[in-house]
N, C-alpha and C positions, 0 to 999 in steps of 0.2 A: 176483195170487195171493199169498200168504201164504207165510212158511219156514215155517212150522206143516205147511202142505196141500203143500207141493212137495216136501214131505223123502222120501217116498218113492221121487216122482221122479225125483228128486236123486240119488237112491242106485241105484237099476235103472239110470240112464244112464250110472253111474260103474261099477258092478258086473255089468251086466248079469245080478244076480239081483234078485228081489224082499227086502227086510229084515226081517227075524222082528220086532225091537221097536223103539222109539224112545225118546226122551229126553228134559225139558229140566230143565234149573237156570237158575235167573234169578241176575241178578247182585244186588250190594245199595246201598245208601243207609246210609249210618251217620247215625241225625240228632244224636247226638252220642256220646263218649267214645271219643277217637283216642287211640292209641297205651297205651290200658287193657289192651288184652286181653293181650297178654304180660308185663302187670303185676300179672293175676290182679283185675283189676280189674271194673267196671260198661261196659256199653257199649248204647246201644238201637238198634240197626238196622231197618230194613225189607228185604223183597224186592222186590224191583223187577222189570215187565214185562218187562223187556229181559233178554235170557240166552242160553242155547249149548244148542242142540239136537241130536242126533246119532240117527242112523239104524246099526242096525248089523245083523250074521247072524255067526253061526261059521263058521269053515271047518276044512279036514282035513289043512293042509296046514305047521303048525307055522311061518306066518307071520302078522304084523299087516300089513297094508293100508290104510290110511287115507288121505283126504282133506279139506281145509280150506277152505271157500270163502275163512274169514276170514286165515287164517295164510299159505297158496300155494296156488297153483295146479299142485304137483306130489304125485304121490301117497308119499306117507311109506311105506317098506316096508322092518319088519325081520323077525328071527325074535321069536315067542314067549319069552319071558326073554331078550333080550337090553334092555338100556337103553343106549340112543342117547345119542350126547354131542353137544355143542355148545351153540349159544344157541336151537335152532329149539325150535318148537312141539311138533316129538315126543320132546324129553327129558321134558319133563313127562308126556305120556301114556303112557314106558315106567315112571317113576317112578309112576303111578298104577295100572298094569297090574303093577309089581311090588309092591306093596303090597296092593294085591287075592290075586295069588297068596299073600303071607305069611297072609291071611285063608283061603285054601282056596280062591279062585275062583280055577280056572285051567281056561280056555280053551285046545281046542289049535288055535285058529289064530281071524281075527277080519281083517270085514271092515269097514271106520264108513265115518261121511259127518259130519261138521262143516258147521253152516252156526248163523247167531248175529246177534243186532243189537246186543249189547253191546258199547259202543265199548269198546276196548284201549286201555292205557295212562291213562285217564280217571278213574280213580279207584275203579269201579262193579264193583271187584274181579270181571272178564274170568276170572280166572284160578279163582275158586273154582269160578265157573259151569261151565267147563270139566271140571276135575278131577269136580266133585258128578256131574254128566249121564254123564260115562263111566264112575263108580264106577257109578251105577246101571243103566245100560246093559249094560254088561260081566256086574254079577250078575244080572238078568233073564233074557238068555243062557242060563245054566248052572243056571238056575234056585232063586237066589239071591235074596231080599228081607231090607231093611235097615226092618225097624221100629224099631230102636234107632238115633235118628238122629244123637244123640251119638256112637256108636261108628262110623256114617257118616261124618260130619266130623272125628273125629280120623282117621279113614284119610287123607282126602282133605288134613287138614294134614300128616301123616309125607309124603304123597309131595310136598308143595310146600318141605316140610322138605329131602326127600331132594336135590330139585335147586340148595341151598343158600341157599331165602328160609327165614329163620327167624319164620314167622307164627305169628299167633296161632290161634285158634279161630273168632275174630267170621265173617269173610268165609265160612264153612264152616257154621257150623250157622246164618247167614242163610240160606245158600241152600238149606239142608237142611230145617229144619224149621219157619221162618214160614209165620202164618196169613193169608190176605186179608184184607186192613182194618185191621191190628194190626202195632203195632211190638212187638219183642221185648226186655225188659231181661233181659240176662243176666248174670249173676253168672259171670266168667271161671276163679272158684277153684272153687267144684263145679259149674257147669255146668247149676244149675237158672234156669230163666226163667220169666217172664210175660209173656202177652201184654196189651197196653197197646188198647185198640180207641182208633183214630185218629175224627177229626172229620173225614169225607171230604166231606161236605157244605159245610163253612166255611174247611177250610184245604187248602193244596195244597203241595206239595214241588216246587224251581222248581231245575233244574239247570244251571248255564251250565260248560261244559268250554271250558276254556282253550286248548286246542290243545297245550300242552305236555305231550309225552309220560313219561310214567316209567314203573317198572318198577321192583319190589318187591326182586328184586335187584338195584339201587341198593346200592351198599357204605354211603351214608348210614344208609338202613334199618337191617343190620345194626348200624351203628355206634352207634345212637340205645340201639337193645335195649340192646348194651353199656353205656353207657352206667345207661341204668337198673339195670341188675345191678347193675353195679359201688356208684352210689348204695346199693343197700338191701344191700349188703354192709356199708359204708360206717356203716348205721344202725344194723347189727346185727340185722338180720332179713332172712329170706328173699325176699322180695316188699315191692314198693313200696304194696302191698294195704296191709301192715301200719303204715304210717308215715301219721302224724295231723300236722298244720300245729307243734303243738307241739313234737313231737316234732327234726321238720326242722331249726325252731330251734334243738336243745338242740344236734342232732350240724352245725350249720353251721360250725365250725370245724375238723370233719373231709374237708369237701366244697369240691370246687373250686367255683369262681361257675356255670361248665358242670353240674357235676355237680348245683349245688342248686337251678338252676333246669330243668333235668330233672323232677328229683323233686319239684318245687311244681306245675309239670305234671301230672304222674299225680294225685298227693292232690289239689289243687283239681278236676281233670275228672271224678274219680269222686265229689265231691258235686253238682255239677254234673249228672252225670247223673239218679242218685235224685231232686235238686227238677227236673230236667225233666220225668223220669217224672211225679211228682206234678201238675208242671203240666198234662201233659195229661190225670192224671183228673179235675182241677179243671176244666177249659175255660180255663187262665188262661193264653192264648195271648201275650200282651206278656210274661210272665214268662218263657214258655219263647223265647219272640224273643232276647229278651234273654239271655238263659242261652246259645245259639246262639252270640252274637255275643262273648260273651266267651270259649267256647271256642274261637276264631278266635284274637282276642288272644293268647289264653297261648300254643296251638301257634303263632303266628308270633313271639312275643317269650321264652317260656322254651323251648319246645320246638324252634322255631327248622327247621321242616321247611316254612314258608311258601313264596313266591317275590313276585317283584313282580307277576305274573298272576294267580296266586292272590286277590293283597291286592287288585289292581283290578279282580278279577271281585265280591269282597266287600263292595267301597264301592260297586260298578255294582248290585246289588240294593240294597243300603239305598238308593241314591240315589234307584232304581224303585218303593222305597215296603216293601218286606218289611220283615216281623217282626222279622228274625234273621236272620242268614249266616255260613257259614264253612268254609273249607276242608273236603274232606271224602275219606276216602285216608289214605293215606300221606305224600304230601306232595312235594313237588319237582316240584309238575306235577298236573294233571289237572284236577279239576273239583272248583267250591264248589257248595253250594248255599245254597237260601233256604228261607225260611218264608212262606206270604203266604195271606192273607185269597182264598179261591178266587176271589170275585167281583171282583177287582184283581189274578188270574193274567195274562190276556193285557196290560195294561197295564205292569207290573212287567216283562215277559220283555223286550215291546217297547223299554220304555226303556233295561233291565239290558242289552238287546245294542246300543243306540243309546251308551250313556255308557261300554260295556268298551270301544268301536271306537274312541272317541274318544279315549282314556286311552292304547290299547295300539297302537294300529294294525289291530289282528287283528278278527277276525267273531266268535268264537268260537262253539259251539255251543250253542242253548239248547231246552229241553224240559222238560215233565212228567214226573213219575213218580207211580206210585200202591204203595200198598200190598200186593203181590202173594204168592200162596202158594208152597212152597216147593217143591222138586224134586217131577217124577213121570216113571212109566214106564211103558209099553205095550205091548201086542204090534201089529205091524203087519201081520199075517197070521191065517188061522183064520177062527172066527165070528163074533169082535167086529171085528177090525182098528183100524184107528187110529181110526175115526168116533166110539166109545165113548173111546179114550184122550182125544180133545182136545174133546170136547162134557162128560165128567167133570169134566174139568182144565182149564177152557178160560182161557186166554190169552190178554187185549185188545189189540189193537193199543199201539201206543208212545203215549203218554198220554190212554190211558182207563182206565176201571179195570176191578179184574183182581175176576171175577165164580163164583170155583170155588169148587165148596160141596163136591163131592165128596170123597175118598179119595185117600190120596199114591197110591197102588199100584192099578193095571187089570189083571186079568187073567183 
C-alpha cells in the first residue's frame, strides 16, 4: 500500500479521529542554476514524485499535535503561537504555522500526521516540501486557498527564513507551482516563469545521492550568500543579477580572488541557464549535457560548495554514459544528478552505482525522477473524500511519471 492511500490510516491510528484534509508538496530537482536564486538570478527546476504528504483536522483545544514518520517517532506537542526551539523538525512547522498566522490563518488548535519519501539531507530540497504541504494544509482547514502561488512560497520562505536558513525562492515556488512534464525557468527578480515542456519520451533525469548528509543551515550556506552580497556591493550594484563578465573585470581589483570567483559563478550560471533553457526547446540535448556539466565545474572550482562525493558521483555518470552531471543543492553533501538518453537510463544508473562504489567505498543511492506537478490539497471526509483528491492529483510511484492533468485545489 502506498503513503498516498495509508495517510488516513495513519492518522485515525495516531489520532483516533478521522482527518478533514490532506496534503502533498513534492520535493525538486534543479537541472540547473545553483546558488541564482538569492542572486535574483535564473534558475530551471522541476517537481519531483517524491514529497511530504500530511493528513491533518483542527482541534479546540489551543494545542499543535503532530507526528512524523520521517523526522521521530514521538509526537511533537506545543501550544498554538508558541514556536519551539532547538534543531528538531517542529521548529520549522512553528515557524511555518507562525507565518500563516501573520497571513490571518490561524487555527485554534491542529492535529497532523507527516509521512514522505523524500529523502532529507539529499539535496531534493525535504524542507520546502514540508513547509509548501503544511502551508496548504493548515489554510484548507480554516478554509483558506492559495491561488497566488508566488505569495504561497514567499510564506513558506520567511518561515525557512524565520529559522535562520537564508534561502531563496527556487525550492518553494518548485514545489508550489510546477506543471507535469515541464521544467520551470524562473526569473528570481520578479518572479515570472515559463514552463519549459521536457522530452519525456528520450531523455530521463538520473539521481545518485551520495549519502552525505547536509543541511541548509550549514553556516557555509549562510556564508556563501554573504559572500555574494558583499561581491555586488563591491560592484556597486544591488544584486549579482546586475553584474555582466565585463563588468567583473573592470571592479577585479576591488575583490578578493574568494570574492571574484563567487561572482563569476553567478554571472556565468545565469547564462548558462537561458542557453539550457533554449537548449531544450531546440532538442539539442548534448548542448544542454554539456551546459550541465560545466555548471558542476564552476560550483565545485569558483563556487566551491562541491565535496569529493559530490565530484565522484559526477565522474560516476559521465563515466555511465550521461549527457551532463552535476551537483545539484546546496552543496556539502547530498545528491548530483545526470542527463541521459531514457533508453540508456537503466544502464547508466547500473554502472554510475558500480564506478561511485568503487571510487568511494560507499553504495550510494540511485533513482529516477520525472517531471512532476506542483503542491495539492484535499478533503479527506464529506462526499468526495480523498478518492477524488489523489485520482485528480495523482501521484506515480518513485520513478514513473507523474500523470495529473487536474487542478491544484479539490474541494
Amino acid at each position: 500500500m502506498t503513503l498516498r492511500n495509508e495517510l488516513t490510516s495513519l492518522f485515525s491510528r495516531q489520532f483516533g479521529v478521522v482527518p478533514q484534509f490532506a496534503a502533498f508538496a513534492p520535493g525538486r530537482v534543479n537541472l540547473i542554476g545553483e546558488h541564482t536564486d538569492y542572486n535574483e538570478g535564473f534558475v530551471l527546476p522541476i517537481a519531483v514524485q517524491l514529497g511530504v504528504y500530511v493528513a491533518g483536522s483542527l482541534a479546540d483545544d489551543g494545542t499543535v499535535r503532530a507526528f512524523s514518520q520521517q523526522f521521530s517517532e514521538q509526537t511533537a506537542c506545543f501550544s498554538i503561537g508558541e514556536e519551539p526551539e532547538g534543531p528538531g523538525w517542529e521548529r520549522y512547522l512553528g515557524a511555518i504555522l507562525a507565518e500563516l498566522a501573520s497571513a490571518g490563518v490561524k487555527p485554534g488548535g491542529l492535529r497532523l500526521f507527516f509521512c514522505g519519501d523524500v529523502p532529507f539531507g539529499a539535496g531534493l530540497s525535504s524542507s520546502a516540501a514540508f513547509s509548501v504541504s503544511t502551508a496548504m494544509l493548515v489554510s484548507a482547514l480554516v478554509g483558506r486557498t492559495w491561488d497566488d502561488k508566488v505569495a504561497l512560497a514567499r510564506l513558506c520562505q520567511a518561515a525557512e527564513n524565520r529559522t535562520g536558513v537564508m534561502c531563496g525562492l527556487l525550492d518553494q515556488m518548485a514545489s508550489a507551482a510546477c506543471i507535469a512534464g515541464n521544467a520551470m525557468l524562473l526569473d528570481c527578480r520578479d518572479l515570472h516563469y515559463e514552463m519549459i515542456s521536457l522530452d519525456n519520451a528520450n531523455l530521463a533525469i538520473v539521481v545518485g545521492d551520495t549519502g552525505v548528509k547536509r543541511a541548509l543551515s550549514d553556516s557555509r550556506y549562510n556564508q556563501r550568500r554573504a559572500e555574494c552580497e558583499q561581491a555586488a556591493r563591491a560592484c556597486g550594484v544591488a544584486s549579482l543579477r546586475d553584474v555582466t563578465l565585463a563588468d567583473l573585470e573592470s571592479f577585479r581589483q576591488e575583490l578578493s580572488e574568494p570574492l571574484y570567483r563567487r561572482a563569476q559563478h553567478v554571472v556565468t550560471e545565469n547564462k548558462r541557464v537561458r542557453r539550457f533553457a533554449a537548449a531544450l526547446k531546440t532538442s539539442d540535448v548534448q548542448q544542454a549535457g554539456e551546459l550541465m556539466s560545466q555548471s558542476h565545474a564552476s560550483l565545485r572550482d569558483d563556487f566551491e560548495v562541491s565535496c569529493r562525493e559530490l565530484d565522484e558521483m559526477v565522474k560516476a555518470f559521465m563515466g555511465g554514459g550521461a549527457l551532463g552531471a552535476r551537483m545539484v543543492g546546496a552543496g556539502f553533501g547530498g545528491s548530483a544528478i545526470g542527463l541521459a538518453e531514457a533508453e540508456r537510463t537503466v544502464y547508466i544508473l547500473a554502472e554510475a552505482e558500480r564506478l561511485y562504489q568503487e571510487s568511494t567505498g560507499f553504495s550510494g543511492d540511485f533513482y529516477v525522477v520525472t517531471a512532476g506537478s506542483g503542491a495539492r490539497v484535499g478533503p479527506c471526509i464529506g462526499r468526495y473524500g480523498t478518492d477524488v483528491f489523489w485520482i485528480t492529483n495523482r501521484v506515480e510511484e518513485r520513478g514513473l511519471s507523474d500523470s495529473l492533468t487536474g487542478p491544484n485545489e479539490v474541494g
